[in-house]
N, C-alpha and C positions, 0 to 999 in steps of 0.2 A: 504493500500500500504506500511505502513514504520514502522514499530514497534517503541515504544514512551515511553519514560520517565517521573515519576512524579519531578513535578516542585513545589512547596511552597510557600507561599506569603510571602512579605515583603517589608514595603515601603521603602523606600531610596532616599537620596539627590544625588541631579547633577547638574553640570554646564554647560551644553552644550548646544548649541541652533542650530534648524534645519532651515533651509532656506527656504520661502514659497511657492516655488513653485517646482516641480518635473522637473529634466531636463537631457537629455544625457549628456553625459562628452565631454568635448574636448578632442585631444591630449595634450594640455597643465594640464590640469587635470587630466592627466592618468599616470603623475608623481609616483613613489612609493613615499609614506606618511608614518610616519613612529610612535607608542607612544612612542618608548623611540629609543636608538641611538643601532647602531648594533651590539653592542657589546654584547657576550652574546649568540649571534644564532648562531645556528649548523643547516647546509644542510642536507635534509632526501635523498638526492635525487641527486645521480651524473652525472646525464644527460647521463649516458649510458646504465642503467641497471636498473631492479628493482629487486634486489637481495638481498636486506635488506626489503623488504617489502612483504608479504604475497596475492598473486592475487586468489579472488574467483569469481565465478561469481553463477548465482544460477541453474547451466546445473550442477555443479561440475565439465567438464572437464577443467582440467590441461593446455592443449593445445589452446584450443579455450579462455581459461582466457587469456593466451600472446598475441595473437592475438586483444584479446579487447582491451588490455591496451597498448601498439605500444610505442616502442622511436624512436621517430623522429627528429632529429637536437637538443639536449637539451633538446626535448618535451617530455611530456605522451601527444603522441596522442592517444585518444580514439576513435574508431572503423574505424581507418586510411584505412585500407584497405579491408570497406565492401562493396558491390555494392551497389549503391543509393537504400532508401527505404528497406533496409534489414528488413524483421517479420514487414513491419508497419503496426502498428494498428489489426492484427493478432489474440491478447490475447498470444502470444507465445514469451514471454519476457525470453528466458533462456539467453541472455547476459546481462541482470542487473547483476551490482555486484559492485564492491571495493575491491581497493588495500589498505591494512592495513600495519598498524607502527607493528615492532614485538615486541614493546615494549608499554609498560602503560604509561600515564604520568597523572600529579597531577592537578602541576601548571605552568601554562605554557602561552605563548603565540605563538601562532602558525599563518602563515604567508605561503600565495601562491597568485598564478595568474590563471588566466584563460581565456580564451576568447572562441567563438563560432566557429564553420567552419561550414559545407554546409547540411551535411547527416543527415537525420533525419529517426531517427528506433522504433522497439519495438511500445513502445504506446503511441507516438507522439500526437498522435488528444488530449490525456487524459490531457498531462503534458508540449507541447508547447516543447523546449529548455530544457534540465532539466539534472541537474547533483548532486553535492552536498557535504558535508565535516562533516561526523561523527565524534563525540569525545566522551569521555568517555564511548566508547562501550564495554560491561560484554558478550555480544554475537554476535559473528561475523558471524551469517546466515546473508539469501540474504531475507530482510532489516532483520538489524539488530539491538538490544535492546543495543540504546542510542541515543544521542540529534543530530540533525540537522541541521548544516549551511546551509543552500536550497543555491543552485545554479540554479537559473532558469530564463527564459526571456520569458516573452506572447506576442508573435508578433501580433497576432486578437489583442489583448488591447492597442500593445507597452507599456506595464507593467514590470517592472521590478521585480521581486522576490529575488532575489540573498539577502540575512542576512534573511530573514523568519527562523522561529523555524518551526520546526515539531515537536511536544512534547505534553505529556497529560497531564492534572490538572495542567499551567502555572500558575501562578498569575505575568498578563502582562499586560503594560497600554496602550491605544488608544486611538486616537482620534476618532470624531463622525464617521468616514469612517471605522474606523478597522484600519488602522495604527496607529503603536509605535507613542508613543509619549512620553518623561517624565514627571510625574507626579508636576515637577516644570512650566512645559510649559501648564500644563492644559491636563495631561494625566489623563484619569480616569481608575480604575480597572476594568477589564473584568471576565466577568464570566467564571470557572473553562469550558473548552474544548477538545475535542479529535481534532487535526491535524494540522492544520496550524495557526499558528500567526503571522500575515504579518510584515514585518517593516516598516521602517519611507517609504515614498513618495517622497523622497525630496531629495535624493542623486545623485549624477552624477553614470553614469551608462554607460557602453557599451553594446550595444546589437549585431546586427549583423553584427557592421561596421570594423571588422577584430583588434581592437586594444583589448589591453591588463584590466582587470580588476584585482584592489591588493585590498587583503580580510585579514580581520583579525581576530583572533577568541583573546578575552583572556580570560580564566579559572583555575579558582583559585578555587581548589577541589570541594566541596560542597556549597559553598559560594556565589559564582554569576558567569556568564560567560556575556560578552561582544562581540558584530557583530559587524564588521567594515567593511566599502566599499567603497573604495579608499577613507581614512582619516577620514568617519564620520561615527560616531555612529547610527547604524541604527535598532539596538533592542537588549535587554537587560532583564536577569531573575537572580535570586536569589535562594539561599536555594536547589540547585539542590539535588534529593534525590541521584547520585552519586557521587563517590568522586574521581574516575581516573577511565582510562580503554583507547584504542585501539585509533589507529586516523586513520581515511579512505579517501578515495577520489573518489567518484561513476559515474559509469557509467549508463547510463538509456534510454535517449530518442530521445540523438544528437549526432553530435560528436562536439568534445570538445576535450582543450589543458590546460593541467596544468604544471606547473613551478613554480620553483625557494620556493619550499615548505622547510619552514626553522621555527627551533621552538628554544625557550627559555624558558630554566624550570627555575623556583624558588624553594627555600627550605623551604620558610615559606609563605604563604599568604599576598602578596601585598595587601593595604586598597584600595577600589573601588573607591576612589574619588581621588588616583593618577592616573588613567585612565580617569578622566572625566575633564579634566581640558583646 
């Protein structure tokens, strides 16, 4: 389903600790969180247009891209105005796609929201809720070759996905269930994989109760990249075999609202352990 990047190993220290047990978010926890103060972030996204931004989807048409990706009140609504059940479960997915940055970035921390709404399309039965937030993309086909911040929610499970990698050959640590875990908390290394590596269990999370969820990506070239959801760190890789390229934001299986997408580059490589603190 997602084209996938090599990942490299490498141990590393953290200070972070996860909470034991998995739980929905409240509105008081669906506060924006923030790792450093706002200074610094630049809006990708002026809540009326996406004309600085590149919409593909994998039909190729031009027209039906605008369509998928909708501004709505400040929003990307995505697939705003398709009738209930549009292609479900079909195999006839030609509205997958993403709308991409026309720009590359390095190092950066990148920063959005997102929540659920009602319609479910394409091949819903396969992927539940599912959406998502490419970075370092070198090919911008429909999926496209680079790493994955999964945006996803499993209602048959009430599992949350949203920080999971999609990536090949990680070297990522877990605990005995398969979720993230750091290797100071009793993470152990996993063996080299094709497709998903879930994250931590253990964060507050919105699924389909109409409130907002704040995501965070930080990567810093080839060096590591960091998942965040709503304030906690929920998985985490090293050694990335690339070092900049594209940022997207996908469309797939629901419909879905993203906001307030704001990024901050650096010039040199921030050390991994002012992010873990």
């Amino acid at each position: 389903m997602k084209n996938i990047v090599l990942v490299l190993p490498l141990l590393f220290a953290a200070t972070t600790l996860f909470a034991a047990e998995p739980k929905a978010a409240t509105p008081m926890e669906n506060k924006t969180s923030s790792t450093s103060d706002e200074d610094g972030f630049v809006s990708l996204f002026n809540g009326k247009d996406l004309n600085n931004w590149d919409l593909k989807i994998r039909s190729g048409d031009a027209e039906m891209a605008k369509k998928v990706f909708a501004i709505d009140d400040g929003m990307v609504h995505v697939f705003k105005d398709f009738p209930p059940d549009y292609k479900l479960n079909t195999g006839r997915n030609l509205t997958h796609g993403l709308f991409y940055t026309k720009k590359k970035y390095r190092n950066f921390i990148f920063r959005f929201e997102y929540k659920w709404g009602k319609n479910m399309v394409n091949n819903f039965a396969q992927f539940q809720y599912d959406g998502g937030m490419y970075y370092h993309v070198t090919n911008d086909k429909i999926w496209p070759t680079g790493i994955e911040y999964q945006v996803r929610y499993d209602h048959i499970a009430n599992k949350n996905h949203t920080g999971d990698f999609w990536a090949n050959h990680i070297q990522w640590y877990a605990d005995e269930q398969g979720n993230f875990l750091l290797p100071k908390d009793g993470g152990k290394a996993q063996p080299l994989k094709k497709g998903e590596h879930l994250a931590a269990d253990d964060a507050s999370y919105h699924g389909l109760d109409g409130q907002w969820n704040q995501c965070e990506v930080i990567v810093m070239g080839d060096k590591y990249a960091i998942h965040k959801l709503n304030g906690k760190i929920v998985n985490m890789a090293t050694n990335l075999i690339q070092s900049e390229g594209l940022i997207g934001l996908q469309a797939e299986t629901a419909e879905v609202f993203y906001r307030n997408m704001r990024i901050k580059e650096f010039d040199e490589v921030v050390p991994m352990e002012n992010f873990l603190k």
